[in-house]
C-alpha positions as a printed Julia matrix, in Angstrom:
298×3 Matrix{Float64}:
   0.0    0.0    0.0
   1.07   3.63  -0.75
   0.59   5.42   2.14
   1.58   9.02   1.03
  -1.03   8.14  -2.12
  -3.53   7.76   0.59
  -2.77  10.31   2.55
  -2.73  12.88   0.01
  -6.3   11.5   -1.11
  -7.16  11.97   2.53
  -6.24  15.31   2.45
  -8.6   15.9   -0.98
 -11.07  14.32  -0.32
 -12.19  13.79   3.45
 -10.55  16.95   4.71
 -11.51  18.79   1.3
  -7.99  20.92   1.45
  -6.82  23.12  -1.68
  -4.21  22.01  -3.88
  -2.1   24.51  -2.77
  -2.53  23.14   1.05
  -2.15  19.59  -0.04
   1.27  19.84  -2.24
   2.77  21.67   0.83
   1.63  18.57   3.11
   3.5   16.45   0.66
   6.63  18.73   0.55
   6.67  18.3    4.29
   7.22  15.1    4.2
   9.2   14.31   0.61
  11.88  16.5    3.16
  11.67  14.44   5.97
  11.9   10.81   3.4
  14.83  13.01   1.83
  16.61  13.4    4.76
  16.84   9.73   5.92
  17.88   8.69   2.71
  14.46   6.67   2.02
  14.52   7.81  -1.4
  14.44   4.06  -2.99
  11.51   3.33  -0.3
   9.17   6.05   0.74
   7.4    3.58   2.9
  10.28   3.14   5.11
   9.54   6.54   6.78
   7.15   4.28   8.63
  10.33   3.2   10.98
  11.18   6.99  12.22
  11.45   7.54  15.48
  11.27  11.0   17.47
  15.45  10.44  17.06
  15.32  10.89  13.48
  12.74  13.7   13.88
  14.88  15.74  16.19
  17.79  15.23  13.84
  15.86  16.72  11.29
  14.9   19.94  12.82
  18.47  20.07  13.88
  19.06  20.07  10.39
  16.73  22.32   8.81
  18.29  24.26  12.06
  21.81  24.23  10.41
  20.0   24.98   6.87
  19.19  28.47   8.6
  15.19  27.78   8.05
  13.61  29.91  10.32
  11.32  28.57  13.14
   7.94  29.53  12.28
   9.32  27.19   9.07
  10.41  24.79  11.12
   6.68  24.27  12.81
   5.12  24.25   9.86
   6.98  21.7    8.7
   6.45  19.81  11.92
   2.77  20.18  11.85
   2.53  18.68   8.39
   4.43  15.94   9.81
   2.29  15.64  12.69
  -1.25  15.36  10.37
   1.0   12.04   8.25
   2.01  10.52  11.79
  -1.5   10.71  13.29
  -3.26   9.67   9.84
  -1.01   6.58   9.89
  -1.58   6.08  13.83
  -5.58   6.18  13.02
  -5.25   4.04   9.91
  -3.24   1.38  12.73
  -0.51   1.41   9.93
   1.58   2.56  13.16
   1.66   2.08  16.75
   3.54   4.97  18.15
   2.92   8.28  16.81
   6.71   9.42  16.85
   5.34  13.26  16.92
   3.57  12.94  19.79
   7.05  13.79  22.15
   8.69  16.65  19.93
   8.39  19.84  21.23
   7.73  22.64  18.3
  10.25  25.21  17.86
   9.7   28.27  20.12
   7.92  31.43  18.18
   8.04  33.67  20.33
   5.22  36.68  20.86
   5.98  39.38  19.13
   4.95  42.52  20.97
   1.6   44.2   19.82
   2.32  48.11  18.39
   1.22  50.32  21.02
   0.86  54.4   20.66
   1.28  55.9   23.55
  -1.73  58.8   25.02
   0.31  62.0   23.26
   0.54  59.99  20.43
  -3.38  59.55  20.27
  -3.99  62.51  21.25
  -2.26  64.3   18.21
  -4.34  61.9   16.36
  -7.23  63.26  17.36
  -6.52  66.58  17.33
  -6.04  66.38  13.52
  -8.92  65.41  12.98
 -10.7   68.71  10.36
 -14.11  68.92  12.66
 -15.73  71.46   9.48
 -15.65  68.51   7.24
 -18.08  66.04   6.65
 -17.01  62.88   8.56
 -14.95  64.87  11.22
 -16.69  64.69  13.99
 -18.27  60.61  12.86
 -14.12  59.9   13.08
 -13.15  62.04  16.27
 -15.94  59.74  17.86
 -14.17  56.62  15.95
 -11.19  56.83  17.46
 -12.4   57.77  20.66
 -14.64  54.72  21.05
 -11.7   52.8   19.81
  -9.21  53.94  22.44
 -11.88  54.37  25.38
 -13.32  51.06  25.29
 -10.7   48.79  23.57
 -12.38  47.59  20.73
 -12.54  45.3   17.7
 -12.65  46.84  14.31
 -15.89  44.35  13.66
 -17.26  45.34  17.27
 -16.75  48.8   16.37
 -18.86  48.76  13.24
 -21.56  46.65  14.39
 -22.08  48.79  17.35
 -25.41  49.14  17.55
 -27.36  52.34  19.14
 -29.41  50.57  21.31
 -26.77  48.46  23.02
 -25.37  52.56  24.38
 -26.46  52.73  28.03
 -25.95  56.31  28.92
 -27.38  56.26  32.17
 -25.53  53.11  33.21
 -22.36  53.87  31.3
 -21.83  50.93  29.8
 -22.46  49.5   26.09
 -22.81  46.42  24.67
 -20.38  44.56  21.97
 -20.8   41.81  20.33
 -17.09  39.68  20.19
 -15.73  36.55  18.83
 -17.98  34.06  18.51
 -20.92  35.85  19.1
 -19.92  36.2   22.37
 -21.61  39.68  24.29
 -19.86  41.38  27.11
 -20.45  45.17  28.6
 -17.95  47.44  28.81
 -17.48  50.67  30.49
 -17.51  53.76  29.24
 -16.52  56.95  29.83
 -19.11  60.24  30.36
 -16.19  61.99  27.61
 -16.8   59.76  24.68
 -20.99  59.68  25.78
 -20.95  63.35  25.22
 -19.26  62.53  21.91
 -21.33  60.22  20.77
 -24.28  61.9   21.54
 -23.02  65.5   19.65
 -22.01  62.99  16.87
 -25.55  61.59  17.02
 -27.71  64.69  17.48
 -25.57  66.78  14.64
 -24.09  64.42  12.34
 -26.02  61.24  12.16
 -29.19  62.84  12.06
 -28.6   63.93   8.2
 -27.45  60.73   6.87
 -30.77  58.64   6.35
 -30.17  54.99   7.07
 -31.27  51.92   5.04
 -33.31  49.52   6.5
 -30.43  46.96   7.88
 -28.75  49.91   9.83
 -31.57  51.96  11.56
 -29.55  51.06  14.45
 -26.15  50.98  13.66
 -24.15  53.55  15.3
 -21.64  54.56  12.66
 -22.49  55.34   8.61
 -21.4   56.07   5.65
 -23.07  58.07   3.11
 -25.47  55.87   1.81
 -26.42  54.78   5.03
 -24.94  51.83   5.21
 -22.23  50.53   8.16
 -18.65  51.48   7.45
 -16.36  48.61   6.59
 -13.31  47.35   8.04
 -11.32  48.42   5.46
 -12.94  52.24   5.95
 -12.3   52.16   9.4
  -8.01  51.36   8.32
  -7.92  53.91   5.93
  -9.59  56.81   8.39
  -6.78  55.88  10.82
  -3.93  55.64   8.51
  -4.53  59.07   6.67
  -5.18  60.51  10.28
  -1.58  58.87  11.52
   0.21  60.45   9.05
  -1.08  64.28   9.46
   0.13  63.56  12.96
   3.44  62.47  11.51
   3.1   58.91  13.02
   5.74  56.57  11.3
   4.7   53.72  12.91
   2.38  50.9   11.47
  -0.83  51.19  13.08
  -4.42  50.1   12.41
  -7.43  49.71  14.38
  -6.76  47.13  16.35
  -3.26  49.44  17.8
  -5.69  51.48  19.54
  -7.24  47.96  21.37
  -3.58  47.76  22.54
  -2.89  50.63  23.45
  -6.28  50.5   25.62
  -4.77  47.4   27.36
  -1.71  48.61  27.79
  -1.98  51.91  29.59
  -4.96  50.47  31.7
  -2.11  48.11  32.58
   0.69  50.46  33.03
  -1.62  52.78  35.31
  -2.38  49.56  37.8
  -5.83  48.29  36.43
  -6.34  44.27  37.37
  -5.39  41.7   34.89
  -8.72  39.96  35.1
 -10.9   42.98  34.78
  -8.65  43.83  31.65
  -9.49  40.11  30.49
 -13.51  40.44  30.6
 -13.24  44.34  28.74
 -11.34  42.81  25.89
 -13.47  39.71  25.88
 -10.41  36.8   25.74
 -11.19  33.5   26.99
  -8.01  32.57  28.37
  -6.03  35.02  30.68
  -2.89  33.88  28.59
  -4.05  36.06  25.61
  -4.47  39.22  27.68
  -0.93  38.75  29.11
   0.95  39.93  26.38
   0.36  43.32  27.8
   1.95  42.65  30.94
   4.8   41.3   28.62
   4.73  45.33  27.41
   4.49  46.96  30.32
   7.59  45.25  31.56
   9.12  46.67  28.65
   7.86  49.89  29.08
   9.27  49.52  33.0
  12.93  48.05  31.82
  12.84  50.61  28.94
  12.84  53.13  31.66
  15.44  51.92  34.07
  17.94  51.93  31.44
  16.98  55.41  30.54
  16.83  56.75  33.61
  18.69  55.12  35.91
  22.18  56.41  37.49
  23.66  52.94  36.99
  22.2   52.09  33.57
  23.62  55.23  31.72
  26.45  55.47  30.02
């Protein structure tokens, strides 16, 4: 029996993957056969161990592959192994006890308040959207949102008198979050002077922010207010919507704020996701020892 035949029909036809996704499965492993020299008999990659597997990262490891490469690579191997091990073509899925290559986090990009701030005071109020996007990025920054929980905000989910409003997250998934009487007023003046001219079709009577034909703003608006706006400040950094959910994290961070209260605001289901930012705010704290401390200049 070929067993790479059948596991690339497998891959075509019970998991339904693209060619594209398929022929990269089967580079994965023409590497790995490659390697141990099983040229003259594919099938004898059945016999690797998690010896041969770790002498093969080492190797792609001397080859100067990087490691997001590397456990790619590793997971392709890993869907082979555990297609054999449910076939019962093997015992001992030789994956299962090789560790993948460490990734690392990279940090978020995070502006920091002066930096928003010069955003926002950029912002041409006499034009048509100005005061719709002063209340954009104020939402943005004040409650730490989403781009898509941004746009789908609807009117109706704005508590005023409890300060809170209502967002719809990942998976469908509804949390409150405060907000501040600042950005009420805002939206509110943005409501009562601006919205009030733009008549809304019948899908977005109650959503919150519109474009001229009265329809919800896309993502893809929502990038291109916030780039244009980050470089009249003369931001150089690379920034988008989601930047301002980070930097909503972070300084409720740096300024104290719990880490589970910052958890439930953002709406992550594990703690570990909303930890990066304490991985930023040590930064931010080392960042200023070594600026500022006697010992640490030079």
């Amino acid at each position: 029996m070929d067993y790479l035949k059948s596991f690339d029909s497998f891959l075509r036809l019970e998991k339904s993957l693209a060619t594209n996704s398929v022929d990269a499965y089967n580079h994965d492993i023409r590497l790995l056969i490659e390697f141990l020299g099983f040229e003259k008999s594919p099938e004898s990659i059945l016999k690797a161990g998690k010896a041969d597997l770790r002498r093969f990262l080492l190797h792609l490891t001397e080859l100067g592959m990087s490691a997001n490469s590397q456990a790619r690579i590793l997971s392709g191997l890993r869907s082979f192994f555990n297609f054999l091990l449910i076939e019962k073509v093997i015992e001992v899925d030789p994956t299962l006890q090789i560790e993948s290559p460490s990734l690392g986090r990279k940090l978020p990009e995070v502006l920091s308040f002066e930096e928003i701030d010069s955003m926002i005071q950029v912002i041409d109020l006499s034009q048509k959207h100005g005061q719709r996007n002063k209340t954009i990025l104020e939402l943005l920054y004040a409650c730490g949102l989403r781009v898509s929980e941004l746009i789908t905000l609807r009117i109706s989910h704005i508590y005023h008198g409890e300060g809170f409003i209502k967002v719809t997250g990942k998976g469908d998934k509804e949390r409150l979050i405060p907000i501040g009487d600042q950005t009420l007023k805002l939206i509110t003046f943005y409501m009562q002077e601006h919205r009030i001219h733009i008549k809304p079709t019948r899908m977005f009577t109650d959503t919150l922010f519109l474009n001229d034909r009265g329809k919800g703003l896309s993502r893809q608006m929502v990038f291109l207010i916030i780039r244009d706006l980050a470089a009249k400040a003369g931001i150089h950094k690379t920034i988008s919507p989601h930047t301002f959910r980070h930097s909503f994290a972070t300084h409720l961070l740096e300024g104290g704020a719990d880490l589970r209260a910052v958890q439930q605001m953002l709406g992550h289901s594990s703690i570990t996701t909303t930890e990066i930012y304490t991985h930023i705010d040590r930064s931010y704290l080392l960042e200023t020892i070594v600026s500022f401390h006697p010992r640490s200049r030079k």
